[in-house]
C-alpha positions as CSV (number, residue, x, y, z in Angstrom):
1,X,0.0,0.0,0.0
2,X,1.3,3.6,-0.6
3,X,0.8,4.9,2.6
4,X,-1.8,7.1,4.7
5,X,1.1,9.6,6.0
6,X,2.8,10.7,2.5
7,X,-0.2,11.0,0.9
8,X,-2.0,13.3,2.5
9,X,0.9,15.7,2.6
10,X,1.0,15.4,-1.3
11,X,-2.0,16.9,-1.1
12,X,-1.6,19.9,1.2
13,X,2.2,20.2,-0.6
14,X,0.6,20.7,-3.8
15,X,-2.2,22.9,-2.9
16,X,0.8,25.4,-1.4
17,X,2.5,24.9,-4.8
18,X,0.0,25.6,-6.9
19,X,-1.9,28.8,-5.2
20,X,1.4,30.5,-5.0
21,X,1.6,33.8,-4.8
22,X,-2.0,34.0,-3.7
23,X,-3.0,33.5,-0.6
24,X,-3.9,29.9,0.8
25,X,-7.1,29.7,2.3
26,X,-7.5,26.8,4.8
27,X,-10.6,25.1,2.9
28,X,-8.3,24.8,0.2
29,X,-5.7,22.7,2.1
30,X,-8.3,20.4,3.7
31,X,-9.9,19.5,0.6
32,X,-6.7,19.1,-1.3
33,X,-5.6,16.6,1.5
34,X,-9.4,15.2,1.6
35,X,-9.1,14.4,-2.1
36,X,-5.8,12.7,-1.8
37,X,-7.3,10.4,1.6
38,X,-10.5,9.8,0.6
39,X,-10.1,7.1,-2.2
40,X,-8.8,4.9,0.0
41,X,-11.5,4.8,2.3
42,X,-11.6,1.5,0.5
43,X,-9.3,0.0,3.1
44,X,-12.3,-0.3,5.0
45,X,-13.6,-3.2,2.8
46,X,-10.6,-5.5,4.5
47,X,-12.7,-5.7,7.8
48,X,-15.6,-7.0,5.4
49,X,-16.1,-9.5,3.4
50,X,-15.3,-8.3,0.5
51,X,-12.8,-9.8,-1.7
52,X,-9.6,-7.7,-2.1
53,X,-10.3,-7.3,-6.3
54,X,-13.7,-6.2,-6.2
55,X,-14.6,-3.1,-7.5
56,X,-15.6,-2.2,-3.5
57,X,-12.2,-3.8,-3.0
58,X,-8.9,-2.0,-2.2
59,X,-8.0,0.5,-4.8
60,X,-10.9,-0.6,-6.6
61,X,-13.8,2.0,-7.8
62,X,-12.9,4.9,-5.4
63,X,-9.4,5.0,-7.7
64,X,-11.1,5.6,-11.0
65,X,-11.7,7.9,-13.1
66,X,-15.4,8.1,-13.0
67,X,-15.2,9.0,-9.0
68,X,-12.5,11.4,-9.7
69,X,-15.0,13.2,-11.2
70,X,-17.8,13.0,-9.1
71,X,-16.0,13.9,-6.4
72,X,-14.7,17.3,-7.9
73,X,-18.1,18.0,-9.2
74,X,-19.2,17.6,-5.7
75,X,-17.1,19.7,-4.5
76,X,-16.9,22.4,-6.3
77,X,-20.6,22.6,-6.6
78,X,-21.9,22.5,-2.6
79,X,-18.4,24.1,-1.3
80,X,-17.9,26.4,-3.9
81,X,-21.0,27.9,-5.0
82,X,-20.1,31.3,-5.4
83,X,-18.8,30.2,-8.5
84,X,-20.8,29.4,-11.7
85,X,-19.9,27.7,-14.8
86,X,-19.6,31.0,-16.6
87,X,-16.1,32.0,-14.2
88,X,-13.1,30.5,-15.5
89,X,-12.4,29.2,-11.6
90,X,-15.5,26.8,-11.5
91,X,-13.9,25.2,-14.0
92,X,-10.2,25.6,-12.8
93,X,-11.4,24.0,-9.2
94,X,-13.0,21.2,-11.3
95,X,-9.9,19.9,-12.8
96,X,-7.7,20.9,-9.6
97,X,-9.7,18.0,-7.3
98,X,-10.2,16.1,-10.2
99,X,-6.5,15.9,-10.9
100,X,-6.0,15.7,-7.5
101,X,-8.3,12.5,-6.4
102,X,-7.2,10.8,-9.8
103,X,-3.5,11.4,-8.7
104,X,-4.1,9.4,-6.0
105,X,-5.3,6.3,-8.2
106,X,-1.8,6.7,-10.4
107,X,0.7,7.2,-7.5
108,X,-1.3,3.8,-6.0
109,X,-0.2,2.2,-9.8
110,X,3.5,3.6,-8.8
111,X,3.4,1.0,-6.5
112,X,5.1,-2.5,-6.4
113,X,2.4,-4.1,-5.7
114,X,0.2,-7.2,-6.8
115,X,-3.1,-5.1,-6.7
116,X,-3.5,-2.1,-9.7
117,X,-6.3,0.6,-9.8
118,X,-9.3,0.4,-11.1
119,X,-8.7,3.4,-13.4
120,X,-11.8,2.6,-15.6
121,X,-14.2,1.0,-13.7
122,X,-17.4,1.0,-14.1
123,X,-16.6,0.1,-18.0
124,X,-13.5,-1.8,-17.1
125,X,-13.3,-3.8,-13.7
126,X,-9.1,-4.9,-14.7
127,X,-6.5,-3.1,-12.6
128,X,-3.6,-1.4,-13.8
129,X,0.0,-0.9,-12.4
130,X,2.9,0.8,-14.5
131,X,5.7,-0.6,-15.3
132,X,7.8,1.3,-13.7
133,X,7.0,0.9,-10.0
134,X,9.6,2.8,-7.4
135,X,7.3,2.7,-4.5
136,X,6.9,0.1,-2.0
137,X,4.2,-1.8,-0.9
138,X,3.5,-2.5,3.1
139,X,0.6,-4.8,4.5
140,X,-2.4,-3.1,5.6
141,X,-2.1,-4.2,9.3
142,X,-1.5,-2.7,12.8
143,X,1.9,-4.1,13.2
144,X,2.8,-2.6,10.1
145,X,3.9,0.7,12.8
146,X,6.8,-0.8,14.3
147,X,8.4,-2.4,11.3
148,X,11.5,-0.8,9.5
149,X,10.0,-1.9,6.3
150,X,6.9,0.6,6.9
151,X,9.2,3.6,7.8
152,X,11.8,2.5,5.0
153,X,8.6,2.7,2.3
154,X,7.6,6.0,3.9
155,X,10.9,8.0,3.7
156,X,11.1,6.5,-0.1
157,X,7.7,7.8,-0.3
158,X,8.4,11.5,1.3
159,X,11.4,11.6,-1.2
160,X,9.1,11.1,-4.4
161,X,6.3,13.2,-3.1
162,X,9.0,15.7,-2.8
163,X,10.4,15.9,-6.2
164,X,6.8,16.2,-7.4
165,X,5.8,18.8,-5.4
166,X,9.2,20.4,-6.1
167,X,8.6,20.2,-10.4
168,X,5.0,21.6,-9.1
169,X,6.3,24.7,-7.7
170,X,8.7,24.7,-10.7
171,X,6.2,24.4,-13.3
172,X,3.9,27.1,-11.4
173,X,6.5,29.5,-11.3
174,X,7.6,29.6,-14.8
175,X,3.8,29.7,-15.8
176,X,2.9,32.7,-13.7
177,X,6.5,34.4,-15.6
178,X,9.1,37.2,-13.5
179,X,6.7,40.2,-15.0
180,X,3.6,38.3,-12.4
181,X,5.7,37.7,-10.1
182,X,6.8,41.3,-9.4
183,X,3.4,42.4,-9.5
184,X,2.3,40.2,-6.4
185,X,1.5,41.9,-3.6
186,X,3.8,40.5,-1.5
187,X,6.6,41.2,-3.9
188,X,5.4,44.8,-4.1
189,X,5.4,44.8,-0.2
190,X,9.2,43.9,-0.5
191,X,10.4,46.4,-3.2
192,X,8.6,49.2,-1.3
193,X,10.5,48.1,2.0
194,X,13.6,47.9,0.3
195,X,13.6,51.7,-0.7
């Protein structure tokens, strides 16, 4: 399993990334990091009987595409309703959480792990992994909090959430471009201190 701890902090990390220079509000956070927990509420289904590749299953229908949306859509539309589909950020906050659940469904496929998303589901029940899969897997049990194995898998976890976050805040900033930059208020506030 990619882990609960990293996770979450992908999604707070990128919220900060991606807002910058504007101001964070604190909604913003929490339903970043909501949409990066909530898919794997799924975890749940190991205390039922459920078997572990149905689509109720771990990593099964809460990691595709289809509740990606939903979710965002739900969102947007009883948390955000100041917006309406005629302002360009109903639209923005709409692919944000949708990017951002989803993203939790393709770092779970970054995984070395038996068990792949269910990216397509309801049209497609398989699951999917990549090929390339850097992350490690730990059991989903108790005892998994005193092993060296979990903490190992969690600092290699922290180190790739990191370098995304880090080409985040990269990207953002040369989108945004130097003329933007000085012209946020907090840049402003600096060059009239300076003088």
């Amino acid at each position: 399993m990619a882990t609960f701890i990293t996770y979450p902090l992908f999604g707070a990390g990128a919220a900060y990334a991606i807002s910058q220079p504007q101001p964070l509000t604190r909604r913003f956070i929490l339903l970043s990091t909501f949409c990066q927990w909530i898919p794997d509420i799924n975890t749940l289904s190991y205390l039922l009987p459920i078997a572990e590749t149905h689509s109720l299953g771990h990593r099964g229908l809460t990691h595709s595409v289809l509740f990606a949306f939903v979710l965002a859509f739900a969102i947007v539309r009883l948390l955000y309703r100041q917006f309406t589909p005629s302002h360009w950020a109903y639209w923005g906050l709409h692919l944000w959480f949708f990017l951002l659940t989803l993203s939790r469904g393709l770092l779970d496929a970054l995984v070395d792990s038996h068990l792949g998303a269910a990216f397509l589901w309801p049209f497609d029940t398989q699951r999917y992994l990549f090929t390339w899969r850097p992350l490690l897997d730990v059991p989903i049990d108790i005892s998994m909090l005193t092993s060296l194995h979990f903490w190992y898998a969690q600092l290699v976890e922290l180190q790739f959430i990191s370098l995304l976050l880090a080409i985040l805040f990269i990207l953002k900033q040369l989108m945004i471009g130097p003329a933007h930059r000085l012209s946020s208020p907090s840049s402003i506030k600096s060059l009239v201190a300076d003088s």
